[in-house]
Backbone as numpy.savetxt, mean C-alpha at the origin, in Angstrom:
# Nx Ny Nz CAx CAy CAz Cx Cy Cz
-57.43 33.46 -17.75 -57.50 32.30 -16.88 -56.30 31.36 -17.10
-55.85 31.30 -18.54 -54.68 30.11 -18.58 -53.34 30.65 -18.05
-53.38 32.12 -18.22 -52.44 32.55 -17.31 -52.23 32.26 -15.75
-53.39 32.54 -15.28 -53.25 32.30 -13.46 -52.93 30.82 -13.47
-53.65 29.82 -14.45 -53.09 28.67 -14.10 -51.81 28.66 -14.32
-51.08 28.71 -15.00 -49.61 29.06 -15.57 -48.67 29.38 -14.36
-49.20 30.24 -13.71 -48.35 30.71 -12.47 -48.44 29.99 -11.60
-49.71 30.04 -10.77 -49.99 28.75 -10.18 -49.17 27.57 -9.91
-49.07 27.07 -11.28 -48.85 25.56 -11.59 -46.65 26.21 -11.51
-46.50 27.18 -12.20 -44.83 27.34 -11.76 -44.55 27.97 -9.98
-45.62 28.01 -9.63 -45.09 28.19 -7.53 -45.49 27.35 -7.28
-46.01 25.78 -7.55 -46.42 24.90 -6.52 -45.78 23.63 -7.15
-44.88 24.00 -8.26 -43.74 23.04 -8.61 -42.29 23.54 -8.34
-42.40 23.68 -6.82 -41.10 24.44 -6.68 -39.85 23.05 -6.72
-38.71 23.01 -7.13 -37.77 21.97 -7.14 -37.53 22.05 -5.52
-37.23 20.32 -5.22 -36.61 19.56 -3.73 -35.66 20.49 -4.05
-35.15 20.46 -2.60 -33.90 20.89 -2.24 -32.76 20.11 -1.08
-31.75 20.07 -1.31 -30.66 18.89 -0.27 -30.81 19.99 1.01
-30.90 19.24 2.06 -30.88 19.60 3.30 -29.37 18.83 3.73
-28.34 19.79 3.62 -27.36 19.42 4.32 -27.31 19.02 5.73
-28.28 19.51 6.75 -28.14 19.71 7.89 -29.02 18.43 8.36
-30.33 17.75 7.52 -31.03 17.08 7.67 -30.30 15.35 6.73
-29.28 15.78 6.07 -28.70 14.96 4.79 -30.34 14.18 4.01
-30.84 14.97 3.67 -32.40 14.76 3.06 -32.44 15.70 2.02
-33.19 15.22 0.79 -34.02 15.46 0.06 -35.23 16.17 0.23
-35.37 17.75 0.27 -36.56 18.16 1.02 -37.63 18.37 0.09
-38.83 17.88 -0.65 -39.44 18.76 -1.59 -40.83 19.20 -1.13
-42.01 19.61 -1.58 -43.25 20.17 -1.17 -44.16 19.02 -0.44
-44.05 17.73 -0.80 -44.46 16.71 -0.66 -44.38 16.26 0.57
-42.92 16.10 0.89 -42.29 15.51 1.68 -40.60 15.51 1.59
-39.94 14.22 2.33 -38.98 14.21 2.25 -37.87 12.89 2.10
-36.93 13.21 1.51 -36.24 11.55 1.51 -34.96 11.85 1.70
-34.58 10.67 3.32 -33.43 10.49 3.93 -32.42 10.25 2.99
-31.21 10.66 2.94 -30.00 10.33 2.42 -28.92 9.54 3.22
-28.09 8.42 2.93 -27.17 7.94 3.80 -26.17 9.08 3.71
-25.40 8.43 5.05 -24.86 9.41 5.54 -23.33 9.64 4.09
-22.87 7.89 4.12 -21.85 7.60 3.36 -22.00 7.58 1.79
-23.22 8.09 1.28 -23.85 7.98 -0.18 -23.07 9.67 -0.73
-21.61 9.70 -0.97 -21.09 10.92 -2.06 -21.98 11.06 -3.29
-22.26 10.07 -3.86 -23.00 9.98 -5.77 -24.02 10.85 -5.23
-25.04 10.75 -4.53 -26.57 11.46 -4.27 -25.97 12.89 -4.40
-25.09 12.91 -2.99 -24.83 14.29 -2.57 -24.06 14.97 -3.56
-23.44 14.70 -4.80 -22.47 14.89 -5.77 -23.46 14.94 -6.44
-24.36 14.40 -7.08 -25.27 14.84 -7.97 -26.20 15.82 -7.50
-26.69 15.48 -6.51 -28.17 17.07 -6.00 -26.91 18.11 -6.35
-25.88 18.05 -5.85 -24.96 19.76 -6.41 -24.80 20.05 -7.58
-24.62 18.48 -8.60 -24.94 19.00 -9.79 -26.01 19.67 -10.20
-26.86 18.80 -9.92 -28.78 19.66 -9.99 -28.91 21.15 -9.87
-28.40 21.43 -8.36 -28.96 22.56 -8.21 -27.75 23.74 -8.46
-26.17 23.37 -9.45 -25.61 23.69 -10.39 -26.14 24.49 -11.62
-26.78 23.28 -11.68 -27.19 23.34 -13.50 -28.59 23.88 -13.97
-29.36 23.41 -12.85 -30.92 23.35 -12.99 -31.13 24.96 -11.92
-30.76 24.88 -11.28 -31.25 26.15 -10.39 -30.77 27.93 -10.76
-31.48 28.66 -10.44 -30.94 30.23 -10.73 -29.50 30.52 -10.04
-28.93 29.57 -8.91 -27.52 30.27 -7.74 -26.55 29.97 -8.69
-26.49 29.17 -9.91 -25.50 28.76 -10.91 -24.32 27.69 -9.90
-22.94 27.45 -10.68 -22.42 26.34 -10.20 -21.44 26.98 -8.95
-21.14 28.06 -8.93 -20.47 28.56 -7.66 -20.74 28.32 -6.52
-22.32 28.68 -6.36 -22.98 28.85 -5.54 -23.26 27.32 -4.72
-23.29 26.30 -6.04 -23.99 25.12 -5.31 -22.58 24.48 -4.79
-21.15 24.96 -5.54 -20.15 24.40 -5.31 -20.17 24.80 -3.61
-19.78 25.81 -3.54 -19.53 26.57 -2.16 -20.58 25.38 -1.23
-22.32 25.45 -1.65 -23.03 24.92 -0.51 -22.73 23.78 -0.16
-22.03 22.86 -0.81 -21.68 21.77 -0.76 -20.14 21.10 -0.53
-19.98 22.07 -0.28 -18.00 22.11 0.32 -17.15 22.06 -0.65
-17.33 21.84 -2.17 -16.35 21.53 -2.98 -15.75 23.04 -3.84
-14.78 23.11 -4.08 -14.19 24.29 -5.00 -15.16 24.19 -6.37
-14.98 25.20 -6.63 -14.81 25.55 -8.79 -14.16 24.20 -9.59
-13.35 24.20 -9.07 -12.72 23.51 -10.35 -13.05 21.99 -9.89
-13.53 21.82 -8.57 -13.84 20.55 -8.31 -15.45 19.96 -9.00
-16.22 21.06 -9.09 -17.31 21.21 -9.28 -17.59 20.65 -10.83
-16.79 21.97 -11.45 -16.87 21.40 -13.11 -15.92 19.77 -13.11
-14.76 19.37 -12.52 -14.71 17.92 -12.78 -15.53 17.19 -12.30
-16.43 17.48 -11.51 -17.52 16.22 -11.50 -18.59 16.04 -12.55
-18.61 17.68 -13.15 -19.61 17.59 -14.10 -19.35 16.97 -15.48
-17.64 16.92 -15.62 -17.37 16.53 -17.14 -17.34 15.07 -16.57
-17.02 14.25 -15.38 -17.08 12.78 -15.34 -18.62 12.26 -15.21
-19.59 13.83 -14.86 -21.07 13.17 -14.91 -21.55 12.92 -16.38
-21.19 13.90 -16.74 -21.49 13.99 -18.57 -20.64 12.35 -19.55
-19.83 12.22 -19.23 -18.63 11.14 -19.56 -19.15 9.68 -19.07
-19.70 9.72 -17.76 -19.74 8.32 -17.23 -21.04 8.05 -16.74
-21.90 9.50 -16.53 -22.96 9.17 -15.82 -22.99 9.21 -14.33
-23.85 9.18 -13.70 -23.47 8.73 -12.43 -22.78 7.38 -11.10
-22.36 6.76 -11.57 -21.20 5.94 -11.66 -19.74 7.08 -11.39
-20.24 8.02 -12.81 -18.37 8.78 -12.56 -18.24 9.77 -11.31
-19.58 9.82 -10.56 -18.97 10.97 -9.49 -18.55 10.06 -8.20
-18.36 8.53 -8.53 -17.78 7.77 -7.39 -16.84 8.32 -6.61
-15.78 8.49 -5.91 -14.44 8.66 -5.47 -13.28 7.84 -5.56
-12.44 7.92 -6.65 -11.47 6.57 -6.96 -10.48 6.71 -5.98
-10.08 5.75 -5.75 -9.06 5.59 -4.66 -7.66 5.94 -5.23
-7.72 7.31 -4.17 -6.29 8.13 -4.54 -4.86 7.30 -4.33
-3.46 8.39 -4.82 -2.11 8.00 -4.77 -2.24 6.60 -6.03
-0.76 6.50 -6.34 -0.37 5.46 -7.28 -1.09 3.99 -7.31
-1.66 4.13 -8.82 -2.41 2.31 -8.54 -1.27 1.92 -8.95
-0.74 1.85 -9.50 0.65 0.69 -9.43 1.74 0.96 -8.98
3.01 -0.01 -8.93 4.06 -0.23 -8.26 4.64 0.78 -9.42
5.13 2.00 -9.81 6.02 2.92 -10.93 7.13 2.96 -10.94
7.80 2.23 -10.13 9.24 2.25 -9.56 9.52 0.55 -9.70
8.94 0.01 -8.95 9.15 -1.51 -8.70 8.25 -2.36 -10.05
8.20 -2.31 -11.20 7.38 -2.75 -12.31 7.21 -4.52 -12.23
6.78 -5.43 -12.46 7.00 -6.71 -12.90 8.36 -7.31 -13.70
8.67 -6.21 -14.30 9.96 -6.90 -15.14 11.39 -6.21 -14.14
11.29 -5.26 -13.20 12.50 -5.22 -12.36 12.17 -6.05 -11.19
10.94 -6.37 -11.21 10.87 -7.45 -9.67 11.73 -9.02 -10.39
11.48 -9.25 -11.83 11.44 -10.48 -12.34 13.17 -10.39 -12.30
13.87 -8.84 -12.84 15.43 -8.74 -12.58 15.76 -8.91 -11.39
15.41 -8.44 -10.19 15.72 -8.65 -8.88 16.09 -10.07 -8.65
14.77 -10.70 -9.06 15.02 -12.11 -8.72 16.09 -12.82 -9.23
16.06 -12.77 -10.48 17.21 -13.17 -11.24 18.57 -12.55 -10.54
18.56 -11.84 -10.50 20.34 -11.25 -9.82 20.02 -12.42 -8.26
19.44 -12.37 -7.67 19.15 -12.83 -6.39 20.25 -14.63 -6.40
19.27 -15.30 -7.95 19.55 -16.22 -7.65 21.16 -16.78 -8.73
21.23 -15.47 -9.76 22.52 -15.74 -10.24 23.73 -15.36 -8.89
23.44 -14.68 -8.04 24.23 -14.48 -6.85 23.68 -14.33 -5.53
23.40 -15.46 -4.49 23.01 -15.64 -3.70 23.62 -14.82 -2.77
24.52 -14.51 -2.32 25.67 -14.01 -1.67 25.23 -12.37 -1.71
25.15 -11.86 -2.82 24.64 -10.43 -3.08 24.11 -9.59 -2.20
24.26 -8.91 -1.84 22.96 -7.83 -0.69 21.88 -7.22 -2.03
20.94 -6.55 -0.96 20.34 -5.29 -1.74 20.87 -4.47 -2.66
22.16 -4.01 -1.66 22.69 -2.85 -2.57 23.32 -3.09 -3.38
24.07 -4.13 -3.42 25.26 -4.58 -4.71 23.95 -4.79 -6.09
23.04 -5.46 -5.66 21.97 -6.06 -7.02 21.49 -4.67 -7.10
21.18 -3.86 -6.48 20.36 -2.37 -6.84 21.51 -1.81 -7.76
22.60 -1.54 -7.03 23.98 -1.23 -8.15 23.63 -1.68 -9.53
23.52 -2.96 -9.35 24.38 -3.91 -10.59 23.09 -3.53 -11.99
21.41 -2.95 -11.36 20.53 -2.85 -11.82 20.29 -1.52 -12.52
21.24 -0.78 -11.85 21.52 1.12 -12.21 22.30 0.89 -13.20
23.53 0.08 -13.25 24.84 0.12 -14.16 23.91 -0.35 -15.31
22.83 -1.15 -15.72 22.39 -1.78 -16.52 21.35 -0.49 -17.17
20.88 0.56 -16.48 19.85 1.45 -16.89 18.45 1.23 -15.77
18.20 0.55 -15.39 17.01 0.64 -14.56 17.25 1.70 -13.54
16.13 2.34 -12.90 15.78 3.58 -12.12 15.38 2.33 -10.82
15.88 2.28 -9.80 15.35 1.53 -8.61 16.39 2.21 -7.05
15.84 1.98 -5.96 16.57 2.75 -5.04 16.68 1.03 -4.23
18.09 0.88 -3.88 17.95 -0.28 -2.33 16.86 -0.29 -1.70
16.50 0.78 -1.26 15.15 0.02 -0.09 14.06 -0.78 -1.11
13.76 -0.41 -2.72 13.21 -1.40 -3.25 13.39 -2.66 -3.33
14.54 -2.93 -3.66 15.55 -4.23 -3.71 15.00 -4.86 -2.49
15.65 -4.12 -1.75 15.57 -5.03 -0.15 13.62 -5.40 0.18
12.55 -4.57 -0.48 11.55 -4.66 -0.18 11.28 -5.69 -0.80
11.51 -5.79 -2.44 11.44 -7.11 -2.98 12.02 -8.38 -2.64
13.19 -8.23 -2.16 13.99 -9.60 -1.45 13.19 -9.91 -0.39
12.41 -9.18 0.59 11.87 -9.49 1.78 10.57 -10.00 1.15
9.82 -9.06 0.20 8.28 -9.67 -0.08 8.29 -11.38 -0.88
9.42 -11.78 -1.26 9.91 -13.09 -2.10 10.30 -14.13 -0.78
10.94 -13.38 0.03 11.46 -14.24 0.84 12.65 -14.95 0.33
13.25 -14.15 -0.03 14.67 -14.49 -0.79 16.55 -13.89 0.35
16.01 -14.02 2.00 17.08 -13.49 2.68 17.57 -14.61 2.69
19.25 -13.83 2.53 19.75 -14.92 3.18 19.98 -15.66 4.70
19.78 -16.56 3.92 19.52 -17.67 5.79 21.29 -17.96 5.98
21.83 -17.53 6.59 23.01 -18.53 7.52 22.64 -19.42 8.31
23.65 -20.93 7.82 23.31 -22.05 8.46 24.27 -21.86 10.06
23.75 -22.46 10.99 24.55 -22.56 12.26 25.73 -23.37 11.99
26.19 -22.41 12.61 27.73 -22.85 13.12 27.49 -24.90 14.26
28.14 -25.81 13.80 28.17 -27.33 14.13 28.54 -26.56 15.64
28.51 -27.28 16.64 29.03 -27.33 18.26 30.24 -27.86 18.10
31.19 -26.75 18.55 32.62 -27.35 18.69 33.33 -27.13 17.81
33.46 -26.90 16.81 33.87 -26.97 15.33 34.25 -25.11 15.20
35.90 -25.32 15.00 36.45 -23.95 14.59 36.37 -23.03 15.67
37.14 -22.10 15.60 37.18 -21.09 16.56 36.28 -20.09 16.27
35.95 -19.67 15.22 34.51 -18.77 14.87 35.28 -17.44 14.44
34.75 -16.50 14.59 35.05 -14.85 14.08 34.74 -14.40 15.52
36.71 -13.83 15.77 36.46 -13.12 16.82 36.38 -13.55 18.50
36.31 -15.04 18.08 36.82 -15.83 19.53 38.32 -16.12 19.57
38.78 -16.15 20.66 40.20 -15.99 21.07 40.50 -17.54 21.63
41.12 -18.74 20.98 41.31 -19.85 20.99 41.72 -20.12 22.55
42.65 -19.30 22.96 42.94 -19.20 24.47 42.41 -19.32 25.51
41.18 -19.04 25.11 39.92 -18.37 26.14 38.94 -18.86 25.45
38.71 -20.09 25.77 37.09 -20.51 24.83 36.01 -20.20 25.62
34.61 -20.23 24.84 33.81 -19.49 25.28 32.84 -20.28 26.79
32.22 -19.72 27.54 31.81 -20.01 28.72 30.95 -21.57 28.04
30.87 -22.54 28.93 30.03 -24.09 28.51 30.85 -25.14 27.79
32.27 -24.39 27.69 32.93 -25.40 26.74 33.79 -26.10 27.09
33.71 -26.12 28.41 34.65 -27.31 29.08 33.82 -28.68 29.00
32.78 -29.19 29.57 32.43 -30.10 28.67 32.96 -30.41 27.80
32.85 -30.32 26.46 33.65 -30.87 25.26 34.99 -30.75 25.43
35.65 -29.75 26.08 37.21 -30.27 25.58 37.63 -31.39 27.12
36.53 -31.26 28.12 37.00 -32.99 29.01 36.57 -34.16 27.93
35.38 -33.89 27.02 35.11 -35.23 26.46 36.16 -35.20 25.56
36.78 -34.55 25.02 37.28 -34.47 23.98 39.09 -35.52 25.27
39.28 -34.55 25.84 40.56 -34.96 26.58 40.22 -36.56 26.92
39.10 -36.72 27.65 38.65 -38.31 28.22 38.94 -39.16 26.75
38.64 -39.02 25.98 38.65 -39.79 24.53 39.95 -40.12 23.89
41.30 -38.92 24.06 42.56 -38.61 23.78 43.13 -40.29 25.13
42.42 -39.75 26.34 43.37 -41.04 27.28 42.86 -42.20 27.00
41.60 -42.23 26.74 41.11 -43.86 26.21 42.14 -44.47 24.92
41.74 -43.73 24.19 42.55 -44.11 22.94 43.92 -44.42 23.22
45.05 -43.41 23.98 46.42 -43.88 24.43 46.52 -45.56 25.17
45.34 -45.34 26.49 44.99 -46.45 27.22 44.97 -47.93 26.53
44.02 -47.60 24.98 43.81 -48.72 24.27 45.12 -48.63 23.86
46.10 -48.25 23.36 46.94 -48.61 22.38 48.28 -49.50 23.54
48.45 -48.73 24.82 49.58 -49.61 25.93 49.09 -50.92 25.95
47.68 -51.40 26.25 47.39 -52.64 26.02 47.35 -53.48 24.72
47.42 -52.68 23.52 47.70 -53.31 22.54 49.11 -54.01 22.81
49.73 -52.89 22.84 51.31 -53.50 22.89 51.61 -54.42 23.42
């Protein structure tokens, strides 16, 4: 008799199973919904039915979309962290590896020992010294500081400029050279009546 119970009692404790297709928890009982966006659940039931079930970890890897080798790293960060570690950390570089705090802090410094400087001359001047940095860093850091240089405007009237031909001044500028001429005859005007 303690036998039949024995059996019994191991077919009517059959283990839930993940319903991929349902994203549920299916067991004899009943059943429990899974979110859609919940990885930890769905990362752990594969551990489960990994570790705990007869298909071994291939099997649950495959049912669950992930490789072999993806499989056992979730299991050494489950073992390591618990469940917490089968989160998904947010891939590519957490830090700046190129652009560090102490070449942003050099950047700056070259910036303001030479205002005048471009990107590339301070990226130069930062290589000749030993640092690893490319110009478009430079220039990314000068832009994220807000360290361009500003040119002030050119005054109205003042100098011939780069590239204007004194001969030929530029279109609007008669105005000023009549005020300028009207001002030349006043002044003569004043001085005959001085006399």
């Amino acid at each position: 008799m303690e036998a039949e119970q024995r059996t019994a009692f191991t077919e009517d404790a059959r283990m839930a199973q993940f319903d991929l297709t349902k994203r549920a928890l299916v067991g004899v009982g009943g059943s429990l919904k899974v979110r859609e966006d919940d990885e930890i659940t769905r990362k752990l039931w594969m551990l489960i039915e990994g570790e705990c079930e007869d298909a071994g970890p291939l099997h649950a890897a495959e049912k669950f979309g992930f490789s072999k080798q993806r499989y056992f790293q979730l299991r050494a960060a489950f073992q390591r962290l618990g469940a917490i570690g089968l989160r998904s950390q947010k891939r590519g570089p957490k830090t700046h590896y190129r652009r560090t705090a102490e070449i942003v802090r050099q950047i700056i410094r070259h910036r303001f020992l030479d205002g005048d400087a471009s990107g590339e001359v301070i990226a130069q001047k930062l290589r000749q010294t030993g640092w690893v940095i490319s110009t478009r860093s430079v220039d990314r850091v000068i832009a994220e500081y807000g360290l361009q240089k500003k040119t002030p405007p050119l005054p109205a009237g003042r100098g011939t400029g780069k590239g204007r031909d004194p001969a030929h001044p530029p279109v609007g500028s008669s105005k000023r050279r009549r005020s300028g001429q009207h001002r030349a005859r006043r002044a003569t005007a004043t001085r005959r009546q001085d006399q």
